[in-house]
PAFIBA-390128 format. One record per residue (C-alpha): residue number from 1; x, y, z. Coordinates in Angstrom, 1 decimal, decimal comma. Layout:
BEGIN
<site num="NUM" east="X" north="Y" up="Z"/>
...
//
This chain:
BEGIN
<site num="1" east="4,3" north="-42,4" up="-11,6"/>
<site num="2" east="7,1" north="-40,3" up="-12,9"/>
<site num="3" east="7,2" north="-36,4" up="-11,5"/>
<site num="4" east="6,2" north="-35,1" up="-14,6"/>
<site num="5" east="3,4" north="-36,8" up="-15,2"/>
<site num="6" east="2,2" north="-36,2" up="-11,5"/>
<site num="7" east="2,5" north="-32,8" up="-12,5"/>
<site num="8" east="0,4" north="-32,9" up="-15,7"/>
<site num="9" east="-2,3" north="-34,7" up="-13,8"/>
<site num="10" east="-2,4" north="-31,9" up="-11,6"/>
<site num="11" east="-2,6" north="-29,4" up="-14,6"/>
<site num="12" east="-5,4" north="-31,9" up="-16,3"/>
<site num="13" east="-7,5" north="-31,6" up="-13,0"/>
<site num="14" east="-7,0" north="-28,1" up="-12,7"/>
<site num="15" east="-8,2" north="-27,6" up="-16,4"/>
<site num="16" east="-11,1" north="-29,3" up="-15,6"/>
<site num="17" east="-12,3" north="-26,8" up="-12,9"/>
<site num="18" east="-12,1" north="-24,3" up="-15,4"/>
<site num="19" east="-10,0" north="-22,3" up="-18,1"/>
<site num="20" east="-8,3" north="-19,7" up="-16,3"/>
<site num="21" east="-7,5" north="-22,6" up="-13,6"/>
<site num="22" east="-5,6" north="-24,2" up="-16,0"/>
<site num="23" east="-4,0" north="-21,4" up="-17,7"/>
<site num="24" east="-2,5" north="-20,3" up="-14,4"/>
<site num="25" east="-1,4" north="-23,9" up="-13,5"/>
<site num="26" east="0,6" north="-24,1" up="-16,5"/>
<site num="27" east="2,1" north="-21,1" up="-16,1"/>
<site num="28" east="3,3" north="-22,0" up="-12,4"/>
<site num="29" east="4,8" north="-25,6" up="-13,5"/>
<site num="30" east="7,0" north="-24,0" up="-16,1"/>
<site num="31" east="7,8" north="-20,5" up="-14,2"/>
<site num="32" east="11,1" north="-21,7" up="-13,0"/>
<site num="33" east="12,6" north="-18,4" up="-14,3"/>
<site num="34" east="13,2" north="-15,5" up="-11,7"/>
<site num="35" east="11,2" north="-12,4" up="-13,0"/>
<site num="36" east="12,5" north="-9,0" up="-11,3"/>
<site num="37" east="11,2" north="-6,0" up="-11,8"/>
<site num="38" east="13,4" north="-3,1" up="-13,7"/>
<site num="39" east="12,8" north="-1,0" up="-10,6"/>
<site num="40" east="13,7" north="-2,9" up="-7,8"/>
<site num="41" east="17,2" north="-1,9" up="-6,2"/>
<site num="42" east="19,6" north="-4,3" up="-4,2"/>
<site num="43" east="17,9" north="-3,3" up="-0,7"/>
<site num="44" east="15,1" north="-5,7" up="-2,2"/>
<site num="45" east="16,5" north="-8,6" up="-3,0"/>
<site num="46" east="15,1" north="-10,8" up="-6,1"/>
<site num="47" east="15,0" north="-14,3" up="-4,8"/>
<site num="48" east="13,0" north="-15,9" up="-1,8"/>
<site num="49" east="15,2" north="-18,3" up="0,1"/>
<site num="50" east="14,0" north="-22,3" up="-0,8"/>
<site num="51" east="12,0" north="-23,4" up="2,0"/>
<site num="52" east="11,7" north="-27,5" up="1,6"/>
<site num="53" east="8,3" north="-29,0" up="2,8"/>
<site num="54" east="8,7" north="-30,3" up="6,2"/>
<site num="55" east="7,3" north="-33,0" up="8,8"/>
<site num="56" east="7,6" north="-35,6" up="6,3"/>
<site num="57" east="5,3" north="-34,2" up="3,4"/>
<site num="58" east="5,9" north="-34,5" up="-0,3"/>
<site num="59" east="6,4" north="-31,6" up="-2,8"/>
<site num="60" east="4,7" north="-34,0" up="-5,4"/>
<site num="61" east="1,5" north="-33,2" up="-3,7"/>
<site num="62" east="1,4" north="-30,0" up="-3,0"/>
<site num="63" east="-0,5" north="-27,7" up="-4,9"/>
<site num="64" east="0,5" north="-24,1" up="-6,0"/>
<site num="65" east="-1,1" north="-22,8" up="-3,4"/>
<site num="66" east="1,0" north="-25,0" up="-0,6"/>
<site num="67" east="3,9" north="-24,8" up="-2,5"/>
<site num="68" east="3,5" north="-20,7" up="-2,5"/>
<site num="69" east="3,2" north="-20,7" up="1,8"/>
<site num="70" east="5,9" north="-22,7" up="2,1"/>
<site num="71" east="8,0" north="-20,7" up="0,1"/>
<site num="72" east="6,9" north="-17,6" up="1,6"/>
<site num="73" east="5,2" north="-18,2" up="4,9"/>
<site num="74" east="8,9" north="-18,3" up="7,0"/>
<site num="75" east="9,1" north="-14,8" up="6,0"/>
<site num="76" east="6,1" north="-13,5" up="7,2"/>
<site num="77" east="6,4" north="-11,9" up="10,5"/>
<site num="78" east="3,8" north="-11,1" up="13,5"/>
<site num="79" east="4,4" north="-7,1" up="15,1"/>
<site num="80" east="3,3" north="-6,2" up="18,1"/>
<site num="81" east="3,6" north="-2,4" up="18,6"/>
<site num="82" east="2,9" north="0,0" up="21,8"/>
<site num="83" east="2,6" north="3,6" up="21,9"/>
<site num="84" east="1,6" north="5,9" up="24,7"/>
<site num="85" east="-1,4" north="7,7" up="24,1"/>
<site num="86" east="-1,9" north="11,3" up="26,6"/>
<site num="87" east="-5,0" north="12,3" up="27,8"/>
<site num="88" east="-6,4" north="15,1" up="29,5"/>
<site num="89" east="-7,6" north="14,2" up="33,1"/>
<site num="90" east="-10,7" north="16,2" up="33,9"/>
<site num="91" east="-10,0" north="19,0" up="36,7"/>
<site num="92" east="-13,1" north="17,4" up="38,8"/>
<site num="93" east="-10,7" north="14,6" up="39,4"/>
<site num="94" east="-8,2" north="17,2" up="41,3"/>
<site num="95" east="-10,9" north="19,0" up="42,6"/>
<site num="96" east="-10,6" north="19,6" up="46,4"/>
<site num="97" east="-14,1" north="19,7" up="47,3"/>
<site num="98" east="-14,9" north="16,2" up="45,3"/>
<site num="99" east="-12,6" north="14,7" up="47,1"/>
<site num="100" east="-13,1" north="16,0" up="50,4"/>
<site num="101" east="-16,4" north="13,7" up="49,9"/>
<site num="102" east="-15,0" north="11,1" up="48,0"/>
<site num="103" east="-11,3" north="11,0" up="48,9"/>
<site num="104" east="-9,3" north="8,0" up="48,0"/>
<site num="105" east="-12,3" north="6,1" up="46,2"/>
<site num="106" east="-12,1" north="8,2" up="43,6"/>
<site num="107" east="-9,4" north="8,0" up="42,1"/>
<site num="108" east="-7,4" north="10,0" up="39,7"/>
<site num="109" east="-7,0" north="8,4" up="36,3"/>
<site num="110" east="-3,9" north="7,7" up="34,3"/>
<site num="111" east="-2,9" north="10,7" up="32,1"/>
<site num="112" east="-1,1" north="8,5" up="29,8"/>
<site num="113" east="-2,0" north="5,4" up="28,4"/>
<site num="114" east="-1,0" north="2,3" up="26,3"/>
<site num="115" east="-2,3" north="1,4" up="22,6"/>
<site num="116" east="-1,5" north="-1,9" up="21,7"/>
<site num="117" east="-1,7" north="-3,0" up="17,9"/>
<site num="118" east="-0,9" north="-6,1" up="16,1"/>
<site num="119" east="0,0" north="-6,6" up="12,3"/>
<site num="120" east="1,8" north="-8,4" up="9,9"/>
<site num="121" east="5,1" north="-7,9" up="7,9"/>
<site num="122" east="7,9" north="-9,7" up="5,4"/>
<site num="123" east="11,4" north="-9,7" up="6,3"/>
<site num="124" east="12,9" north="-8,7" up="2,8"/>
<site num="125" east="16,6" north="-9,8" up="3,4"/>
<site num="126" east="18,6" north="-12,2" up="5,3"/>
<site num="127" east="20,0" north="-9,3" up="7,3"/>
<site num="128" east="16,6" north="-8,5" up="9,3"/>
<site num="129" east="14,9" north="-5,6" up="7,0"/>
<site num="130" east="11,2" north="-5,7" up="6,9"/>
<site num="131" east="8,2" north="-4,2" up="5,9"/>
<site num="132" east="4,8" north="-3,6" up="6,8"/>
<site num="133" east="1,9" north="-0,6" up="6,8"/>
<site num="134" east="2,7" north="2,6" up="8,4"/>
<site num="135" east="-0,6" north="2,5" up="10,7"/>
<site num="136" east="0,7" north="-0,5" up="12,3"/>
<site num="137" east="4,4" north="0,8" up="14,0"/>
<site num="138" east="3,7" north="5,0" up="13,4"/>
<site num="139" east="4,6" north="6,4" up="16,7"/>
<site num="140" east="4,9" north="3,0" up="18,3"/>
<site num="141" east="7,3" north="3,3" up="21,5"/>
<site num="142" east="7,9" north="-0,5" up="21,7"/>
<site num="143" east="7,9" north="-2,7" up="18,6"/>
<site num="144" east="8,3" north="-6,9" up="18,5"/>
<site num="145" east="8,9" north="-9,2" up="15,8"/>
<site num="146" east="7,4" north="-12,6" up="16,0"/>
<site num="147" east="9,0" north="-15,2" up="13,8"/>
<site num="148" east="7,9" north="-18,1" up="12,6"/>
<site num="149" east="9,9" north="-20,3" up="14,4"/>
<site num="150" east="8,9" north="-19,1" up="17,4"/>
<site num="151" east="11,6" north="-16,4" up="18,1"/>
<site num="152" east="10,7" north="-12,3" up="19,1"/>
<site num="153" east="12,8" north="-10,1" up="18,9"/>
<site num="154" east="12,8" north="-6,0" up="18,9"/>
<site num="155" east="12,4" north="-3,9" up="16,2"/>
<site num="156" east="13,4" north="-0,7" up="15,3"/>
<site num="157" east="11,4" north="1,6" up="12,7"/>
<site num="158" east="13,5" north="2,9" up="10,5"/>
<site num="159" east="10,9" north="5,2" up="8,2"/>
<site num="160" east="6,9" north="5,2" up="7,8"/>
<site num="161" east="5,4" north="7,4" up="5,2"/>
<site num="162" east="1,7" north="8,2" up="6,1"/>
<site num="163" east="1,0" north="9,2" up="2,2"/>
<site num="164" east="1,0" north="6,0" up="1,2"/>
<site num="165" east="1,1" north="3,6" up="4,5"/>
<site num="166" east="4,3" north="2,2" up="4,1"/>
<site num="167" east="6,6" north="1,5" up="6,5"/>
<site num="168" east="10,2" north="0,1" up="7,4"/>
<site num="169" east="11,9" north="-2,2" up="10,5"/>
<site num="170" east="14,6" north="-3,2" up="11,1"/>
<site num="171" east="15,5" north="-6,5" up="13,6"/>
<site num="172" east="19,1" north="-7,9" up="14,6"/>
<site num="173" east="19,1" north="-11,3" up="12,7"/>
<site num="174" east="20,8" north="-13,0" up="10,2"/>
<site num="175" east="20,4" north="-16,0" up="8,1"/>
<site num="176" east="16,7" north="-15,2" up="7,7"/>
<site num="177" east="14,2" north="-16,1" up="4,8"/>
<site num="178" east="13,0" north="-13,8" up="2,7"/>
<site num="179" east="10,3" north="-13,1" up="-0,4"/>
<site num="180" east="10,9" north="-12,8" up="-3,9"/>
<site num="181" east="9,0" north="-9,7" up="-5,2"/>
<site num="182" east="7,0" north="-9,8" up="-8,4"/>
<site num="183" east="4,9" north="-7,8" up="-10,7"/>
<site num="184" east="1,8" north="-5,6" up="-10,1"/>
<site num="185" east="2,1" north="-3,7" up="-13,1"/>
<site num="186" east="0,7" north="-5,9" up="-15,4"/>
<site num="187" east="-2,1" north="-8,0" up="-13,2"/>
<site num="188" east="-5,0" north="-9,1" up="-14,9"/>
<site num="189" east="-8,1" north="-9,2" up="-12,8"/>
<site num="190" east="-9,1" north="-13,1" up="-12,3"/>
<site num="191" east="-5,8" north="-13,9" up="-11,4"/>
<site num="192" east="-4,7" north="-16,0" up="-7,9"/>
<site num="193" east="-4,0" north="-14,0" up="-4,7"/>
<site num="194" east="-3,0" north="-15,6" up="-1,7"/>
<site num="195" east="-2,6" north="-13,3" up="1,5"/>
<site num="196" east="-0,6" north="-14,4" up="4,5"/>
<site num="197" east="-1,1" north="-13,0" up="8,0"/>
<site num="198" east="-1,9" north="-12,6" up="11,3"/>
<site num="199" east="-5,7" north="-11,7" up="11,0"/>
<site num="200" east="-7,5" north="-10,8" up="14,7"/>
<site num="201" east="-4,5" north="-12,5" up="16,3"/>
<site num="202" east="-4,4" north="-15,9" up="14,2"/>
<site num="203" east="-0,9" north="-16,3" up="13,1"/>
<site num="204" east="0,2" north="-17,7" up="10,3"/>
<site num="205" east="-3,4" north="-17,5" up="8,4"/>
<site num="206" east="-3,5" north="-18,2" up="4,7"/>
<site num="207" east="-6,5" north="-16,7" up="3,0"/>
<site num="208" east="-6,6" north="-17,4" up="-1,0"/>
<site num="209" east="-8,8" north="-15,5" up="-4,0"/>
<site num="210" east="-8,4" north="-13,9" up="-7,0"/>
<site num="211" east="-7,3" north="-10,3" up="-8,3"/>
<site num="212" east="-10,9" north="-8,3" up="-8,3"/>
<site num="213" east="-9,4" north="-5,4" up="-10,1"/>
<site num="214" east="-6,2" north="-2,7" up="-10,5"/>
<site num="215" east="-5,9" north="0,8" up="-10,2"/>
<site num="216" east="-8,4" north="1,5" up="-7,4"/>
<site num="217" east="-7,7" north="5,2" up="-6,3"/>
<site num="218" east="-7,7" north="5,9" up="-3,0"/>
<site num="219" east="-10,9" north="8,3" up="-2,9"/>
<site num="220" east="-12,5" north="4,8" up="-4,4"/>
<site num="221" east="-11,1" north="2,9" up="-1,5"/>
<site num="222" east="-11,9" north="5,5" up="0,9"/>
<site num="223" east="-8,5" north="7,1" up="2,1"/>
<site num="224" east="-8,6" north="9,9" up="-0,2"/>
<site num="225" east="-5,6" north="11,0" up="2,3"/>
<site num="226" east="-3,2" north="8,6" up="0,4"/>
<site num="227" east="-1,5" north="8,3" up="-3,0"/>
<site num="228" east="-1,7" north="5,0" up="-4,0"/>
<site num="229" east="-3,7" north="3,1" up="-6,6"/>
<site num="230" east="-4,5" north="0,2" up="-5,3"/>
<site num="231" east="-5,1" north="-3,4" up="-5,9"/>
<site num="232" east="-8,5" north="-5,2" up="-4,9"/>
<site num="233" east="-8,6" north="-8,4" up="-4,0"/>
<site num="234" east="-11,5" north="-10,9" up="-2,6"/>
<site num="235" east="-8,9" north="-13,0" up="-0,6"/>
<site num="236" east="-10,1" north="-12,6" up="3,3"/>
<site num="237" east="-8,5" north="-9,6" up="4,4"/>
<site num="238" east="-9,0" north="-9,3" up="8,5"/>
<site num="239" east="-7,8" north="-6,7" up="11,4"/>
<site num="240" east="-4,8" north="-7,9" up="12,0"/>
<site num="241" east="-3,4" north="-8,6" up="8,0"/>
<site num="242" east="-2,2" north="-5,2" up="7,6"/>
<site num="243" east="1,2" north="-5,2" up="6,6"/>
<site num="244" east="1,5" north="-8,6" up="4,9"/>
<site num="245" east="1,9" north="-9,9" up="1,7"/>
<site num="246" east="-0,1" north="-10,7" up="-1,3"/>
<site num="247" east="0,9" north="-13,6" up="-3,3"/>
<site num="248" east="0,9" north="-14,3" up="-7,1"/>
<site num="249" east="0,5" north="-18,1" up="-7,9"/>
<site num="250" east="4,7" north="-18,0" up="-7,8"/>
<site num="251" east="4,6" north="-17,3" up="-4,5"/>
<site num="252" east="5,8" north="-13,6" up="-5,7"/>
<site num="253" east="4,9" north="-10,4" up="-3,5"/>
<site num="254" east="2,7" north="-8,6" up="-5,8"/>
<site num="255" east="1,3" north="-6,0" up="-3,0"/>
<site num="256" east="1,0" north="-5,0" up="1,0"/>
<site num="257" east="-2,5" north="-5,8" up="2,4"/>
<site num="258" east="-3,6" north="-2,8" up="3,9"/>
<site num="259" east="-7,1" north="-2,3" up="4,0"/>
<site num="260" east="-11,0" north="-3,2" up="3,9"/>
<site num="261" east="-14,2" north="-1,6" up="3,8"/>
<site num="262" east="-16,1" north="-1,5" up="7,0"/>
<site num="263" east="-19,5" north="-1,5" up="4,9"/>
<site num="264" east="-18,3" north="-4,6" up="2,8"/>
<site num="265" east="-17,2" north="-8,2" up="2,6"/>
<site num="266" east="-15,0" north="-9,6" up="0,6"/>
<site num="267" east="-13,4" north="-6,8" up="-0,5"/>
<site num="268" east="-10,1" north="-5,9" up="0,5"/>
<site num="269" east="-7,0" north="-3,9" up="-0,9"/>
<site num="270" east="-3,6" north="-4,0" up="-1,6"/>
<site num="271" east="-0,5" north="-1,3" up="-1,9"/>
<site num="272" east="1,5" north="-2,1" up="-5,5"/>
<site num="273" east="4,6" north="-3,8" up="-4,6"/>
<site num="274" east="6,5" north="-1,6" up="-7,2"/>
<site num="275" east="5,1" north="1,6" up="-5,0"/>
<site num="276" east="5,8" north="0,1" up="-1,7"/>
<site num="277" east="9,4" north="-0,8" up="-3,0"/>
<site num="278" east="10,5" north="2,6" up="-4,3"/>
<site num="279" east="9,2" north="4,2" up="-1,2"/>
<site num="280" east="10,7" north="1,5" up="1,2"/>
<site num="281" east="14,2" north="2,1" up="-0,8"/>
<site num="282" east="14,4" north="6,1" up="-0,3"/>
<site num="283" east="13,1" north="5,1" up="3,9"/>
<site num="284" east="15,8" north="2,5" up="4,3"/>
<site num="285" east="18,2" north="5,2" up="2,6"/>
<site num="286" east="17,1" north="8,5" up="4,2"/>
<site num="287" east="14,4" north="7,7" up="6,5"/>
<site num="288" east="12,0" north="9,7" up="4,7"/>
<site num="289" east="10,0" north="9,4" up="1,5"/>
<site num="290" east="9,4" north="12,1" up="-0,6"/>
<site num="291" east="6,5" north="13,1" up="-2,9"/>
<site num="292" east="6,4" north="14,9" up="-5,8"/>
<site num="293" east="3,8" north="18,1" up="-5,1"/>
<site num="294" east="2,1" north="20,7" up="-7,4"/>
<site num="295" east="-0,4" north="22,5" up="-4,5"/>
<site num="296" east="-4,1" north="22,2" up="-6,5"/>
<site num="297" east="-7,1" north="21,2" up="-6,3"/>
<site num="298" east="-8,9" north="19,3" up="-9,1"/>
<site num="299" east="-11,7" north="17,5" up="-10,9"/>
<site num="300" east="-12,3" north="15,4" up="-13,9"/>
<site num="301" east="-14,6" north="17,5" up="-16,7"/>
<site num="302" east="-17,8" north="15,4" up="-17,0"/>
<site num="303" east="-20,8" north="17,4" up="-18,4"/>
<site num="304" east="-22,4" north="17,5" up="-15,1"/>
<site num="305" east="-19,8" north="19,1" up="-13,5"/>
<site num="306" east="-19,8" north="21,8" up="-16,5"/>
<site num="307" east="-23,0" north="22,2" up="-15,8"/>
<site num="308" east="-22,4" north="23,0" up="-12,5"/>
<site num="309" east="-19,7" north="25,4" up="-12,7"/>
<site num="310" east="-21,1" north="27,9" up="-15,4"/>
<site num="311" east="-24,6" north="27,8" up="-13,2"/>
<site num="312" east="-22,9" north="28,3" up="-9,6"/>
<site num="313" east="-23,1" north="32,1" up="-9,1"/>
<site num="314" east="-19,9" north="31,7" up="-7,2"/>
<site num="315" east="-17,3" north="30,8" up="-9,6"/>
<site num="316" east="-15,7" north="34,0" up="-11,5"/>
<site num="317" east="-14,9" north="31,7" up="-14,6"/>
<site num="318" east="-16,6" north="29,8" up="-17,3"/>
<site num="319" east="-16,2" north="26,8" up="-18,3"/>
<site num="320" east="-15,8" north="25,6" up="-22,6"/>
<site num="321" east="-13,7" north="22,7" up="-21,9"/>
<site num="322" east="-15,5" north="19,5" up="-21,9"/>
<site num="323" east="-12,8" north="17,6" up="-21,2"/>
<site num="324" east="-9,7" north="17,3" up="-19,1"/>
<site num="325" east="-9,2" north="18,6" up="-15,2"/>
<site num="326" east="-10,1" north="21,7" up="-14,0"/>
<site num="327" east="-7,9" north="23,2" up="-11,7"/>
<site num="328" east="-10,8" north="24,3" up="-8,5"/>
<site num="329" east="-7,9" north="26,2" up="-6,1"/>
<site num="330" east="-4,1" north="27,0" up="-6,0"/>
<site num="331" east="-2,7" north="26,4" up="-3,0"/>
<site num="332" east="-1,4" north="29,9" up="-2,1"/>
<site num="333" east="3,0" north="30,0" up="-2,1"/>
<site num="334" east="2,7" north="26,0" up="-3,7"/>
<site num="335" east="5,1" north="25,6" up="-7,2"/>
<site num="336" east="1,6" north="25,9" up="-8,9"/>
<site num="337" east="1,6" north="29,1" up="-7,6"/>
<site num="338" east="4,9" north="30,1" up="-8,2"/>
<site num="339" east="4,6" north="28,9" up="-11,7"/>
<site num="340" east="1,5" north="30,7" up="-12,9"/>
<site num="341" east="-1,6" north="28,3" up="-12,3"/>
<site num="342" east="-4,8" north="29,7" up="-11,7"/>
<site num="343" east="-8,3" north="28,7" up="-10,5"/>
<site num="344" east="-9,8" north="27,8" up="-14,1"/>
<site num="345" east="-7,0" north="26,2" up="-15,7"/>
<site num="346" east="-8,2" north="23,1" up="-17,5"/>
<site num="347" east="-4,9" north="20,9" up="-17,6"/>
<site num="348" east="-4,7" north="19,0" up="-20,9"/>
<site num="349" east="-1,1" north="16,9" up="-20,7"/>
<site num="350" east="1,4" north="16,6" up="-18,4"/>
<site num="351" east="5,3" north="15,8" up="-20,3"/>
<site num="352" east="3,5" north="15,3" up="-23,2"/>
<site num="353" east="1,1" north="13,0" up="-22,8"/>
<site num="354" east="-2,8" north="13,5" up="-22,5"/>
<site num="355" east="-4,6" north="13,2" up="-18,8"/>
<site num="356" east="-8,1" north="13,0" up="-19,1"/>
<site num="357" east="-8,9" north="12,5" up="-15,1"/>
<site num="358" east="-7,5" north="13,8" up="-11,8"/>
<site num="359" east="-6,2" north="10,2" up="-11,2"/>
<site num="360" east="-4,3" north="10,4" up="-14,3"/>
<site num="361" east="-2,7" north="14,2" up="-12,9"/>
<site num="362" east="-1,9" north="12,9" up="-9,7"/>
<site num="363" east="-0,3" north="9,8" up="-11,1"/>
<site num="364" east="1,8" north="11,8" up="-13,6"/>
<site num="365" east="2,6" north="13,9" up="-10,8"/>
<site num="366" east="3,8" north="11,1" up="-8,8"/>
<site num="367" east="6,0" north="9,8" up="-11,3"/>
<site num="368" east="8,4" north="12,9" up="-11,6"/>
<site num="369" east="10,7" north="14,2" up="-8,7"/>
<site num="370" east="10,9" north="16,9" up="-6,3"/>
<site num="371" east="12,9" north="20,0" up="-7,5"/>
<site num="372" east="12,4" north="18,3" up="-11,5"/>
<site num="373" east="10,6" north="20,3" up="-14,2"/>
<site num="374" east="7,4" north="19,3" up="-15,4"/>
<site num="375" east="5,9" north="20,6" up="-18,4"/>
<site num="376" east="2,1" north="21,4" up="-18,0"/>
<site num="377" east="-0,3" north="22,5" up="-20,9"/>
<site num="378" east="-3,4" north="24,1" up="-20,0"/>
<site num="379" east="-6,2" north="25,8" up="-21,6"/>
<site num="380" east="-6,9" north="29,2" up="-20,5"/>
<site num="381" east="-9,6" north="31,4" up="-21,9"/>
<site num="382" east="-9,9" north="28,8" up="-24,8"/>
<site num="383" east="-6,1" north="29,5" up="-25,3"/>
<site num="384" east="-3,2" north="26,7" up="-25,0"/>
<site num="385" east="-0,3" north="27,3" up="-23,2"/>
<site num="386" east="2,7" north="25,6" up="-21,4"/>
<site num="387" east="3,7" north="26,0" up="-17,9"/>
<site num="388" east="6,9" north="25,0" up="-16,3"/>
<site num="389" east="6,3" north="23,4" up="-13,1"/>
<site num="390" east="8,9" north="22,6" up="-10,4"/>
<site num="391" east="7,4" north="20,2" up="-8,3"/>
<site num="392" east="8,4" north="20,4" up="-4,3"/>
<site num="393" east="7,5" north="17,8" up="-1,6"/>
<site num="394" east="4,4" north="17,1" up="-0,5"/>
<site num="395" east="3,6" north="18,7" up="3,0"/>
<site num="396" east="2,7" north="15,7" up="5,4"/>
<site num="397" east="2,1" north="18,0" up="8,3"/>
//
């Protein structure tokens, strides 16, 4: 049987499991065009290195799936990291008179000791750069690379940025294998993920599922801490998979697996690879990220929460907005503050274009640059008005 129609039996048994099975299958078979996105700069390079199938197997029967690992799974990394942790030892420990009773069975404990963590990673060019999730290397004394072919070798962090959990490594290697990153932007929920990692100390573990949904904020996910909209998956996501990659059916990095949800199963979430690779470029370049900052506290207008304000005896303001974001607090000496906002403000675009939620604000936010200008219209006292903001960096102390 000739290779094509191998394939098209494939795609035939696919379709039979179920429309979007087949819709996906055919799009993999004929995807032999590289798709990069505009973004992307040359510190993330836009192929993966051809990986052929080995121990004797046949690429005629594989199936997307297989064919995705062993494209991608050489370049997907264990870490180990160590940190010291200090702790106070109690003074009934140094106490004289205990130990007068006691004396060298009791003895004093450590005031430092050692965290160990484990995660996962993808080495990004041949030259040894990696990343992975900030939580899994912040502050980390010692850090080790695990390579598929059996090889450790030290790492060195070169940035982390706690805001959104992303984080940069850099080992001594050459010649290594490395992902092709795709497209989160335009996910569809139903399509294939494929996660690959080192869950609870299981290297190399392939978990597969589909896209549950996009754009889940991080106050949805519970890290309201971080700025990242994130993508849900239902592919196994363990202790352990933080820090590795999420797979289209290409075998394309669409996102970092970063977290679950203690109270849940099957749900587990992903950073945007077009996030994690414009924060990953300024860390590789300046060892830092920065994040666009206004200094406010907000909330989406919903008639409850009108309700709420105009009955609270505390707030000096009424609301007649009923939509929008209300502006709750100025940070006192933030640009909102330098620029004019004030407690009551009900933001109505940002540049120009319409915000109807916090998200929305945040994102917009996001999207410009420290020192820029960004153009705010607000209502005030049922009046419009513009305000020119100059956006600063976000505080991460």
């Amino acid at each position: 049987m000739s290779l094509l129609a191998k394939q098209l039996t494939t795609y035939l048994a696919l379709l039979a499991i179920g429309g979007g099975a087949g819709i996906y299958a055919s799009r993999y078979f004929n995807a032999d065009e590289t798709r990069v996105s505009s973004g992307q700069q040359q510190i993330f390079p836009p192929a993966v290195q051809q990986i052929s199938p080995g121990r004797g197997s046949s690429q005629d029967n594989l199936n997307f799936i297989a064919e995705a690992v062993e494209k991608v799974g050489p370049a997907v990394v264990r870490i180990d990291s160590a940190r010291t942790v200090s702790q106070q030892v109690p003074d009934a420990f140094r106490n004289p008179f205990f130990r007068r009773f006691f004396g060298n069975e009791m003895p004093i404990p450590p005031e430092d000791r050692i965290e160990r963590g484990t995660g996962s990673g993808f080495i990004l060019s041949s030259d040894g750069r990696l990343m992975t999730n900030a939580h899994v290397v912040a502050g980390a004394d010692t850090v080790k690379v695990t390579l598929k072919d059996g090889r450790i070798l030290n790492g060195r962090v070169v940035g982390t940025d706690p805001v959104t959990d992303v984080a940069v490594v850099k080992i001594d290697a050459n010649k290594l294998p490395w992902v092709r990153l795709g497209d989160s932007e335009n996910l569809i929920p139903g399509q294939w993920a494929i996660a690959i990692g080192n869950p609870l100390g299981l290297d190399n573990t392939v978990t597969v599922g589909i896209v549950s949904a996009t754009g889940r904020s991080s106050l949805q996910v519970g890290v309201p801490d971080k700025r990242v909209r994130f993508i849900q998956t239902d592919a196994a996501i363990n202790p352990g998979n933080s820090g590795g990659p999420l797979l289209n059916a290409r075998g394309e990095v669409i996102g970092i697996n970063t977290a679950i949800r203690a109270n849940a199963q099957g749900l587990g979430f992903a950073i945007p690879i077009e996030t994690a690779s414009r924060v990953g470029n300024q860390l590789f370049s300046q060892g830092r990220a920065e994040h666009p900052y206004l200094g406010i506290q907000m909330v989406t207008i919903t008639p409850d929460v009108k309700e709420e304000i105009n009955k609270s005896p505390e707030v000096q303001f009424k609301l007649t907005q009923d939509k929008g974001v209300l502006i709750v607090r100025v940070v006192k000496n933030s640009p909102a503050d330098r620029a004019g906002l004030r407690e009551g403000d009900v933001i109505k675009r940002i540049s120009g274009q319409q915000v109807n939620s916090a998200d929305q604000v945040q994102e917009r936010v996001e999207a410009s640059s420290v020192g820029g200008k960004l153009e705010v219209e607000i209502n005030r006292n049922g009046q419009n008005q513009n305000v020119q903001v100059q956006p600063g960096a976000f505080p991460v102390e």
